[in-house]
TIKOLMI-185269 format. One record per residue (C-alpha): residue number from 1; chain; x, y, z. Coordinates in pm, 1 decimal. Layout:
<rs>
   pos   unit         px         py         pz
   NUM      A          X          Y          Z
...
</rs>
This chain:
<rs>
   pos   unit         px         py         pz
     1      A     1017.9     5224.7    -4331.0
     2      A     1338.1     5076.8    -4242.7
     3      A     1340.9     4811.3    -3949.4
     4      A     1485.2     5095.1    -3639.4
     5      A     1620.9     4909.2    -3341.0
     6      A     1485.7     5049.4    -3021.6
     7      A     1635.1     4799.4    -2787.9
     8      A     1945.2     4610.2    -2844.5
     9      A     1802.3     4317.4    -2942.0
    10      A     1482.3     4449.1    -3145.3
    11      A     1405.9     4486.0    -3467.9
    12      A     1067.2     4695.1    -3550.6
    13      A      903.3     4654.3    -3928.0
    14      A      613.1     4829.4    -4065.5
    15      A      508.7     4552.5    -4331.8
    16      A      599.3     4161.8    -4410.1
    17      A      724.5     4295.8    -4750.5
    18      A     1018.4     4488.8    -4541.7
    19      A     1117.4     4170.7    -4370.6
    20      A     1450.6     4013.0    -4538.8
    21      A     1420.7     3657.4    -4647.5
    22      A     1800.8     3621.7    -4427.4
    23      A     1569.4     3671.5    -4146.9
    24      A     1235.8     3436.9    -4263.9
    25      A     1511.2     3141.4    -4319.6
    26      A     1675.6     3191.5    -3971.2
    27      A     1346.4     3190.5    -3784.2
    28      A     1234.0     2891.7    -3985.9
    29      A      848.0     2942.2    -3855.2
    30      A      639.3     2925.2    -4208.6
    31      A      568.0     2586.2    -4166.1
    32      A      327.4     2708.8    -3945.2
    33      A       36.2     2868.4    -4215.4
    34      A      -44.7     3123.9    -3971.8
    35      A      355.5     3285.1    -3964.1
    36      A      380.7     3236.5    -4316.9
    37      A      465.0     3552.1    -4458.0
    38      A      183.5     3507.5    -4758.4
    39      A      -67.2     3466.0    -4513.5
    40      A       40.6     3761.6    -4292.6
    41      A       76.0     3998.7    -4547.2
    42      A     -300.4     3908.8    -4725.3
    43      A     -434.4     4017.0    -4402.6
    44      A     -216.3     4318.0    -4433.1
    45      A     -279.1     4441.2    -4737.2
    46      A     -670.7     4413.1    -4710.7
    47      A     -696.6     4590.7    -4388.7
    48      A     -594.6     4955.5    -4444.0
    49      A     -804.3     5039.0    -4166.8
    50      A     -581.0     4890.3    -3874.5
    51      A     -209.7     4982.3    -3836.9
    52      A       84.3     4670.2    -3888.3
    53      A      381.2     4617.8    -3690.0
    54      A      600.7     4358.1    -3669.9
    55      A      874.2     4233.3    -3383.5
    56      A     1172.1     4042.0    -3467.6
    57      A     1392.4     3967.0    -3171.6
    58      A     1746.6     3881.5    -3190.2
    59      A     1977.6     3710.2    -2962.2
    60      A     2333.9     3808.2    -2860.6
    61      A     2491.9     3707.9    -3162.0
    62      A     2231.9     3962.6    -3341.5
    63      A     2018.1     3581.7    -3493.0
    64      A     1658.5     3599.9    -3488.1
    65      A     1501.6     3395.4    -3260.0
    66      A     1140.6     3519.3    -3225.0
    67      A      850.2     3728.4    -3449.1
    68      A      547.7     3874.2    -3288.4
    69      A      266.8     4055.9    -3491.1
    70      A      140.2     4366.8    -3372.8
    71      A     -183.3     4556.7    -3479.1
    72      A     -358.3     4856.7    -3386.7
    73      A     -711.3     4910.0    -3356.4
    74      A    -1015.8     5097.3    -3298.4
    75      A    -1266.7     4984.2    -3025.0
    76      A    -1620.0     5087.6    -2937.9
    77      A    -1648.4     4998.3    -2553.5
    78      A    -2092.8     5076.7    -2602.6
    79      A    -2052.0     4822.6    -2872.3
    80      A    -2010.2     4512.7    -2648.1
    81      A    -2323.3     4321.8    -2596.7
    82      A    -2370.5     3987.5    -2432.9
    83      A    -2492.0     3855.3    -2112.8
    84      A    -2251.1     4010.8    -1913.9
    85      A    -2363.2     4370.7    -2051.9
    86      A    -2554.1     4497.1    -1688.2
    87      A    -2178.2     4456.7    -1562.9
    88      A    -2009.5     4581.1    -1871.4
    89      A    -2261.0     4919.9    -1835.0
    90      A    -2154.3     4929.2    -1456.0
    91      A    -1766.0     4916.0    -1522.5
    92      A    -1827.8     5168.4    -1820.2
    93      A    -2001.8     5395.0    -1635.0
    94      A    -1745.8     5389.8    -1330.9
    95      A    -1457.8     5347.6    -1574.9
    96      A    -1553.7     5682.2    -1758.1
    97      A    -1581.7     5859.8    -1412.1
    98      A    -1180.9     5771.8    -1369.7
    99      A    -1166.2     5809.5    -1692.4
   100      A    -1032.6     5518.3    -1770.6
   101      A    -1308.9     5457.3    -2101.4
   102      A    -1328.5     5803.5    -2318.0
   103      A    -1669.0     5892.2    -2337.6
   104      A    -1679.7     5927.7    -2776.1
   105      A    -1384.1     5833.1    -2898.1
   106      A    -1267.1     5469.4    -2930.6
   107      A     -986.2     5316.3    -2778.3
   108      A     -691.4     5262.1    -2900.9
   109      A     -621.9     4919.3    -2836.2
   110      A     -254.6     4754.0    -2942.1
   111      A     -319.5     4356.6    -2974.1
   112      A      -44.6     4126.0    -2998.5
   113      A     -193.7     3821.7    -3205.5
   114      A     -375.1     3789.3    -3467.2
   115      A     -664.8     4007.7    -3438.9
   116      A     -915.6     3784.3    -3689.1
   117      A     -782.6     3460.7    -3549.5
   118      A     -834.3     3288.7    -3199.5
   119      A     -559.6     3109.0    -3092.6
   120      A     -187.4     3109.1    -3024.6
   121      A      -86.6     3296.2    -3365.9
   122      A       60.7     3590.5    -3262.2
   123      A      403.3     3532.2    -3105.5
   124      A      659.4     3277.8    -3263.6
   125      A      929.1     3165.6    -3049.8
   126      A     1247.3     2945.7    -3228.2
   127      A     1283.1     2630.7    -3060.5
   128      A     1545.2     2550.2    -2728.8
   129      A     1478.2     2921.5    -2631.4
   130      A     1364.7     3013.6    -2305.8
   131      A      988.3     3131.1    -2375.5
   132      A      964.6     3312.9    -2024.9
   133      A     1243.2     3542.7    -2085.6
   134      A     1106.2     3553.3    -2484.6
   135      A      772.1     3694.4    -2348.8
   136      A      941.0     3953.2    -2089.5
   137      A     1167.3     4114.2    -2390.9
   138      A      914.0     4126.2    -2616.4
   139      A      693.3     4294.1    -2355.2
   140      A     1002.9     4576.8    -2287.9
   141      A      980.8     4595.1    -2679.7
   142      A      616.0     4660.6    -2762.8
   143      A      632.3     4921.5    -2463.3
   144      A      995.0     5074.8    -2641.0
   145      A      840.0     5082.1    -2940.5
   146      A      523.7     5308.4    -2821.2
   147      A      690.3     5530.8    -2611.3
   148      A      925.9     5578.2    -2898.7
   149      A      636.0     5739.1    -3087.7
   150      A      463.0     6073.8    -2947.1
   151      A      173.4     5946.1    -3136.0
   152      A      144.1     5625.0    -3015.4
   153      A      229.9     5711.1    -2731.2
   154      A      -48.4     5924.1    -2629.5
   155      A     -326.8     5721.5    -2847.8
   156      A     -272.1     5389.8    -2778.3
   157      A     -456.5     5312.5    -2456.3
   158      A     -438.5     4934.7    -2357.4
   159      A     -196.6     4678.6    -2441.2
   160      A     -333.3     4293.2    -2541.4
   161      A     -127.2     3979.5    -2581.1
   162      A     -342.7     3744.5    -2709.9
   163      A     -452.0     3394.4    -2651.0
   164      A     -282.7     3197.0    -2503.9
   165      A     -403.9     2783.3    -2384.7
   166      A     -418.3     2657.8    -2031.0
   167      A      -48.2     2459.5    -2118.1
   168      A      161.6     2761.6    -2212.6
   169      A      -34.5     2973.8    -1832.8
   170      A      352.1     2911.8    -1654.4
   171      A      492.2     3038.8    -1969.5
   172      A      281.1     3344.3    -2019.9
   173      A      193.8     3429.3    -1673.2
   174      A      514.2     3581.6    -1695.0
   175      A      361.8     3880.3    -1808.3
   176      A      242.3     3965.4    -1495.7
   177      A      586.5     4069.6    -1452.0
   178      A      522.3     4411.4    -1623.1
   179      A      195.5     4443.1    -1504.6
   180      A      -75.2     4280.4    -1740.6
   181      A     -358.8     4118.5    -1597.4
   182      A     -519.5     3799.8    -1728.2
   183      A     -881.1     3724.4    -1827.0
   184      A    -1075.0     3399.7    -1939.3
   185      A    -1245.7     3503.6    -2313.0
   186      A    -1446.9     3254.8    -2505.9
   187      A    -1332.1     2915.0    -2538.9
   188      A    -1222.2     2754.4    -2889.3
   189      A    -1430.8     2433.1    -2978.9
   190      A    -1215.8     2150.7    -3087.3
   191      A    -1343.2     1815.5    -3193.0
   192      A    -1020.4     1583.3    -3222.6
   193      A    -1115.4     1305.1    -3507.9
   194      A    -1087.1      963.8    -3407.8
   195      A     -866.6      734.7    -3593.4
   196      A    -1113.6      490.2    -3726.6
   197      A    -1346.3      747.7    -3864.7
   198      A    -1278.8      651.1    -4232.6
   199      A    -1587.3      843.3    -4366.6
   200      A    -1849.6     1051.6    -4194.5
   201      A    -2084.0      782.2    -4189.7
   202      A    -1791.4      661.3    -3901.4
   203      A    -1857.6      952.8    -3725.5
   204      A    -2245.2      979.2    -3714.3
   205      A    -2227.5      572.1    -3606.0
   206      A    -2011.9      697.9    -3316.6
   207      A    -2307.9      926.0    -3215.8
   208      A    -2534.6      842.3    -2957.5
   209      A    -2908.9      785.3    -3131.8
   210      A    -3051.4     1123.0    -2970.7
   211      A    -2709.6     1334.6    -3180.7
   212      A    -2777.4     1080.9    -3495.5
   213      A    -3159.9     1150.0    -3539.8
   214      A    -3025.0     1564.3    -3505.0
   215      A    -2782.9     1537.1    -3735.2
   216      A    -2953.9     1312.3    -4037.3
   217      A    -3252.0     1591.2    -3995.2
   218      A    -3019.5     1862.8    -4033.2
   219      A    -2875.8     1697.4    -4322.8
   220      A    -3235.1     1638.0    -4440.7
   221      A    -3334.0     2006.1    -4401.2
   222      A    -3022.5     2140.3    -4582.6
   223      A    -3042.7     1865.9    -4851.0
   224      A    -3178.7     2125.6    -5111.7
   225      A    -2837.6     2370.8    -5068.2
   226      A    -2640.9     2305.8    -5373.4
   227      A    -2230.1     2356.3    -5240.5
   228      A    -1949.1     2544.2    -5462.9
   229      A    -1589.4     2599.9    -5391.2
   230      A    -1480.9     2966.5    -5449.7
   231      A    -1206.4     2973.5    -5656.8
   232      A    -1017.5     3260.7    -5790.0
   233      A    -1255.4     3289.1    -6130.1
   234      A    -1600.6     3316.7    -5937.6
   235      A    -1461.1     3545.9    -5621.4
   236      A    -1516.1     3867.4    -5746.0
   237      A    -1861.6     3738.1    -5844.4
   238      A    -1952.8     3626.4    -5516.2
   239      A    -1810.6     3860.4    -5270.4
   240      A    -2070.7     4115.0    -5268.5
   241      A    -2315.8     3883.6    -5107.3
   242      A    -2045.8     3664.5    -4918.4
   243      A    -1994.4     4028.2    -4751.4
   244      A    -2318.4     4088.0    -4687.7
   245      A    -2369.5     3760.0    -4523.7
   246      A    -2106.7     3795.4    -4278.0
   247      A    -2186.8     4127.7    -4189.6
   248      A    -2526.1     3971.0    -4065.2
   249      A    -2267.7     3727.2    -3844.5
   250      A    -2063.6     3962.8    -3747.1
   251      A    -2363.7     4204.4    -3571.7
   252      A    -2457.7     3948.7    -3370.9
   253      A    -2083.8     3893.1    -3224.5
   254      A    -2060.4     3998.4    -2860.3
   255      A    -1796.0     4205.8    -2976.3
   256      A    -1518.0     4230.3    -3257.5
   257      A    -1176.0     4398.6    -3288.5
   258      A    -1211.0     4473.8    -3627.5
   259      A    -1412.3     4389.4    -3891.6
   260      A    -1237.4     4199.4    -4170.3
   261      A    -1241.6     4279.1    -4550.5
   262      A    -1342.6     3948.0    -4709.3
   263      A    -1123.2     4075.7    -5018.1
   264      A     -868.5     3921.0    -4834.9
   265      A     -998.5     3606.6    -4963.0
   266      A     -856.4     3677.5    -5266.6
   267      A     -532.2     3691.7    -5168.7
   268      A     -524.2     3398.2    -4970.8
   269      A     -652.6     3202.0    -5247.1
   270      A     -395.6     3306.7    -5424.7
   271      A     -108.9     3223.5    -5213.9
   272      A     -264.7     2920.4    -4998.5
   273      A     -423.1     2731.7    -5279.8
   274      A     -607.4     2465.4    -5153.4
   275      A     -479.6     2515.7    -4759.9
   276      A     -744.5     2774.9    -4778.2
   277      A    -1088.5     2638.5    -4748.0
   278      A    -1359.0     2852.0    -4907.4
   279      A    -1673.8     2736.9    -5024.0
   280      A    -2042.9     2907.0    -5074.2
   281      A    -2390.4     2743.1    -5009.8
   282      A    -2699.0     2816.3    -5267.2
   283      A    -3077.1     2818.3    -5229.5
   284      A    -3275.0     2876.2    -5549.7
   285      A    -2984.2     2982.2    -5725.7
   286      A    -2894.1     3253.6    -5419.6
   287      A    -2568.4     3252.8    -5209.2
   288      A    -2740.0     3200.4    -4847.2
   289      A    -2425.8     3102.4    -4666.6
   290      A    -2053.7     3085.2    -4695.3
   291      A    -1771.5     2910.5    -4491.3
   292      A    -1384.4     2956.2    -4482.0
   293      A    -1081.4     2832.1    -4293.0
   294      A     -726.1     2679.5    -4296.9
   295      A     -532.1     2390.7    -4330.9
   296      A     -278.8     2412.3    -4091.1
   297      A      -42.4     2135.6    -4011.6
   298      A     -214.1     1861.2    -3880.6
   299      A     -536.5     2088.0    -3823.1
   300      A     -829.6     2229.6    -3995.8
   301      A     -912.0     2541.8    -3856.2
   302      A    -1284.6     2720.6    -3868.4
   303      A    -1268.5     3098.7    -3985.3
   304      A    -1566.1     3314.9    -4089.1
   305      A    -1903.7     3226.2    -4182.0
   306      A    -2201.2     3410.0    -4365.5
   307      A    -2570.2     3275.7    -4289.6
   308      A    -2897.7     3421.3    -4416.5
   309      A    -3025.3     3394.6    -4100.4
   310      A    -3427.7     3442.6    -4207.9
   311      A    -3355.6     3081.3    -4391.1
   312      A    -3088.3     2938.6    -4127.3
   313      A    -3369.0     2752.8    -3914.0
   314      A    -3573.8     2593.5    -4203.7
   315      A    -3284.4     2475.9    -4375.3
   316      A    -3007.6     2382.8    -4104.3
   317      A    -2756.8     2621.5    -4318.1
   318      A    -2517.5     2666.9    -4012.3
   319      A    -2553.9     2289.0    -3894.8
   320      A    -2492.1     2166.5    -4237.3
   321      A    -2172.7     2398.1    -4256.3
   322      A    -2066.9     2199.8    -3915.6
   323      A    -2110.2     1894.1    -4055.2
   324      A    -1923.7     1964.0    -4385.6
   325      A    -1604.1     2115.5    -4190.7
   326      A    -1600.8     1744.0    -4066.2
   327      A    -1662.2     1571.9    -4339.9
   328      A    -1377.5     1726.2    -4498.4
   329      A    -1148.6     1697.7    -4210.7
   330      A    -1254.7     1362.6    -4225.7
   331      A    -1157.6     1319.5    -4624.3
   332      A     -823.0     1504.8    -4550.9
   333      A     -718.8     1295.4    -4266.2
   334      A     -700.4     1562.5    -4045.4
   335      A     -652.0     1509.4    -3645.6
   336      A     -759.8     1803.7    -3499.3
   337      A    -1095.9     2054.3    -3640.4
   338      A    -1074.1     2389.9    -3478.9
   339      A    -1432.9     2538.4    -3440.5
   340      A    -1315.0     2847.2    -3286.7
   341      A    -1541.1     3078.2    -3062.2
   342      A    -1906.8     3144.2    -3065.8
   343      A    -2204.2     2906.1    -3087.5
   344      A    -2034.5     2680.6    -2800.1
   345      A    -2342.6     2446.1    -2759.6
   346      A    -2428.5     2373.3    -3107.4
   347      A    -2053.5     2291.2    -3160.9
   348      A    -2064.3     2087.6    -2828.3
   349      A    -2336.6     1864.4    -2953.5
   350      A    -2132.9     1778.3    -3276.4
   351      A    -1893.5     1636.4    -3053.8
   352      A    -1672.5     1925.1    -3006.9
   353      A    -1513.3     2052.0    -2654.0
   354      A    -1410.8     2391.7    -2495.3
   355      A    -1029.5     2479.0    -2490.1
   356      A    -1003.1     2768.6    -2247.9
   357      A     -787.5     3106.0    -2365.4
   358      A     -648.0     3368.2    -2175.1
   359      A     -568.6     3682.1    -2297.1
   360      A     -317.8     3940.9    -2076.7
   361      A     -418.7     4308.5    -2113.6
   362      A     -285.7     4673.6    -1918.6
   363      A     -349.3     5012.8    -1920.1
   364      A      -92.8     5282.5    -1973.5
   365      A     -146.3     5449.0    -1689.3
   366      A      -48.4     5262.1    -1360.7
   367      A     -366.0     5328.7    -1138.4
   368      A     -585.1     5294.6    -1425.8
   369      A     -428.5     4973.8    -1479.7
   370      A     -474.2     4842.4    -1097.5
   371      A     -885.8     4970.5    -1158.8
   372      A     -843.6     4773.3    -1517.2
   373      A     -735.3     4459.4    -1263.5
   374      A    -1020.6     4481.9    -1041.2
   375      A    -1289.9     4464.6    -1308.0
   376      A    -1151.1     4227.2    -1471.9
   377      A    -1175.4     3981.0    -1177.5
   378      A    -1568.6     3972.6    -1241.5
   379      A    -1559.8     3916.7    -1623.8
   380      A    -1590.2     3538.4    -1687.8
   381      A    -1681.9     3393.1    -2051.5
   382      A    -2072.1     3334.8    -2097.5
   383      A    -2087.7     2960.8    -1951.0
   384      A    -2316.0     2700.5    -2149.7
   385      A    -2409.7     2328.7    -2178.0
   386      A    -2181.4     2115.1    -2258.5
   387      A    -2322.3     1813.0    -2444.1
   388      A    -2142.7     1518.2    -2472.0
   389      A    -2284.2     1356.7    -2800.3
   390      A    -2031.7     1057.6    -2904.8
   391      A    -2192.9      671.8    -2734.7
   392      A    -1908.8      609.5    -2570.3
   393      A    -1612.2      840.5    -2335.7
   394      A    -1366.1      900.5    -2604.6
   395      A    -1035.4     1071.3    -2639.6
   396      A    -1224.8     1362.3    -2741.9
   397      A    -1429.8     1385.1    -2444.0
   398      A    -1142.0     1312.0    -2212.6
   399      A     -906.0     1589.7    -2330.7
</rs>
């Protein structure tokens, strides 16, 4: 598909591979791991199942000066489950009466972000340009480009720009502007490293005694799990049961967009090298955990993890994966270790804290949208107990 320009200053792509290297050079954003176009188009390639789009927005002099990755996908409203699902039942049941849930088939949901990733990955705006009026034009554009297509048009039922941190609110509240509503959604659990913490020894000292004693009998429990990178000669080996590790993970999610095709791990292997962390935990000679995530900058980022759950308890698998993502944020002299959602007390008592996201979503339809509004007023993200692990008030704890 050729890029088709819907508004003046829109460009519309159906694939990364269709996007000129003219236009990668003048947006300048693949320092960033997460706009990089090898990265973008692994999670392409491996995910037949959702639909790609991408938005490159131009300025008067026709020069790009902002990318935004669109995908659409298939959601099961009966598959959330959480603590807030007696008031998720209530709002489906009224929300099917107005018909604003269908009753069998999923909605169609278009998410602008990155659909596998938490975080601020999904719109990349060129420096010295106004982000408010960024965020308004590429709002005109995602709605151009769906009423552009009959299809899309009359399948795609919601519209979600995704997550954006308490800092950029004045920025993206200008969404509201063309009627999207905010909502709170899981935090992301960052632990910011302190300087001095030459080895991970540094951090447990920094521990109060209570989070020490924890942590060495975690490490004591998980002491018989023998670790192994995955590298691009044992993959293929290993995948089967990576997948069917994080498939266990993945069932117990409150909810998920889409599931994701650990093939992709091949790819970004491939392209990322050692920016992409991958590495798979053995019992007895059996795969009974995996981790992943990214090197980003001045960041290590948390992605998806397998656990054999029936083992996790006796031997502290999903501990010991916490405490290896520091210790090798820790060896790599990284600042800032991005946990990412789920399991917010466990992460807490590592020494990790919650960094709220908002996500903006409307309906199509305008009075579906204002009954969209009122529901979401009474969604709120599962609260939980922070702990506050390290001896002493640190920067950490302050942020």
């Amino acid at each position: 598909m050729k890029p088709c320009t819907i508004t003046n200053n829109a460009l519309y792509f159906s694939s990364i591979s269709e996007i000129s290297e003219e236009i990668w050079e003048a947006l300048n954003c693949e320092k960033n791991l997460y706009f990089h176009r090898d990265f973008l188009l692994s999670i392409e390639e491996n995910n037949s199942e959702i639909r790609f789009t991408y938005i490159v927005l131009l300025d008067t002099k026709k020069t790009p000066i902002a990318f935004a990755s669109l995908q659409f996908v298939d959601f099961y409203v009966d598959d959330i489950k959480n603590d807030l699902e007696v008031l998720v039942r209530k709002i489906k049941n009224v929300g099917r009466k107005l018909h604003l849930f269908p009753k069998k088939k999923p909605l169609k949901i278009l998410i602008c972000g990155n659909t596998f990733v938490s975080g601020e990955h999904g719109v990349f705006i060129e420096k010295n340009q106004n982000k408010k009026t960024i965020l308004k034009e590429l709002a005109k554009a995602i709605l151009h480009f769906v009423n552009g297509s009959p299809i899309l048009k009359k399948e795609v039922n919601f519209f979600l720009v995704k997550d954006f941190i308490n800092e950029s609110l004045s920025i993206s509240d200008s969404l509201k502007d063309y009627n999207y509503s905010p909502f709170l959604v899981a935090p992301n659990m960052l632990l910011y490293l302190a300087e001095n913490w030459q080895t991970f020894e540094d951090y447990l000292a920094a521990l109060k005694t209570k989070f020490r004693v924890k942590a060495k009998k975690a490490l004591q429990r998980s002491a018989s799990l023998k670790r192994e990178d995955v590298t691009l000669e044992n993959i293929e080996k290993l995948l089967p049961e990576m997948t069917a590790l994080y498939k266990k993970v993945s069932s117990k999610a409150d909810f998920n967009l889409g599931d994701f095709n650990l093939e992709t791990y091949i790819h970004l292997k491939e392209k990322l090298h050692d920016n992409y962390l991958l590495k798979v935990y053995f019992l007895d000679g059996k795969v009974v955990g995996f981790m992943s995530g990214i090197i980003n900058q001045n960041s290590l980022d948390a992605h998806f993890v397998g656990i054999d759950y029936l083992l996790n308890k006796e031997y502290a698998i999903y501990q010991r994966m916490l405490y290896d993502y520091i210790k090798i944020a820790i060896q790599k002299r990284i600042k800032l270790l991005n946990f990412g959602r789920t399991a917010s007390e466990i992460k807490s008592s590592i020494g990790a804290i919650p960094q709220d996201l908002t996500m903006y979503i409307r309906h199509k339809k305008s009075i579906k949208n204002r009954i969209l509004k009122l529901f979401l007023q009474r969604i709120e993200p599962t609260p939980f107990h922070q702990r506050f692990p390290f001896k002493k008030v640190t920067e950490n704890e302050k942020r």
